[in-house]
N, C-alpha and C positions, 0 to 999 in steps of 0.2 A: 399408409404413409402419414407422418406428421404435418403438419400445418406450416407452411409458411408465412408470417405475420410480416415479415420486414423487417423484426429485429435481430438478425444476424448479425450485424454488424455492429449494432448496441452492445448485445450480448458478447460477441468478440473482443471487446474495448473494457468492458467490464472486467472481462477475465484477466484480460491483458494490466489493467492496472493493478487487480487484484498480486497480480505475479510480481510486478515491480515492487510494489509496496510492502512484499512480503521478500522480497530481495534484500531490498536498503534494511530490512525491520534485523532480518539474522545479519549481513552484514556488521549493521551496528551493534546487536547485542557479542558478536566473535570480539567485537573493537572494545568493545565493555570488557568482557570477561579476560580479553589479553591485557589489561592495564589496570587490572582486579579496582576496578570503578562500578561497580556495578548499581548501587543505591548512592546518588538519589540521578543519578546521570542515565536510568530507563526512564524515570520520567519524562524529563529531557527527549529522550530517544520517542518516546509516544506522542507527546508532543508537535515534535517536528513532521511527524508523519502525518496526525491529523490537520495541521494548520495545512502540508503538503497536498492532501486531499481531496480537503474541500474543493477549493478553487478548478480544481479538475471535474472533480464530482458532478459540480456544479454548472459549468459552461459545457460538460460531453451529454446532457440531458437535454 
């Protein structure tokens, strides 16, 4: 059997924003490609995600 260290629930929260993140991420690029914007407004889109991130990243550690 594997170890349980107590990071379950880390790990769960990790995945979990992984999944968000990567929600909003195609979300926006469908919202790009439907309003044929696509350069320079992925920056943009990267952007937002990483500034979005941190701040989470940061206080769920």
């Amino acid at each position: 059997m594997g170890q349980n260290n107590g990071n379950n629930g880390e790990e769960s929260r990790k995945k979990a924003l992984h999944g968000v993140m990567g929600g909003i991420f195609l979300i926006g690029l469908a919202i790009l490609f439907y309003f044929n914007a696509l350069w320079p407004w992925i920056l943009a889109l990267l952007g937002i995600l990483a500034i979005g991130a941190a701040p989470i990243r940061y206080y769920s550690s």
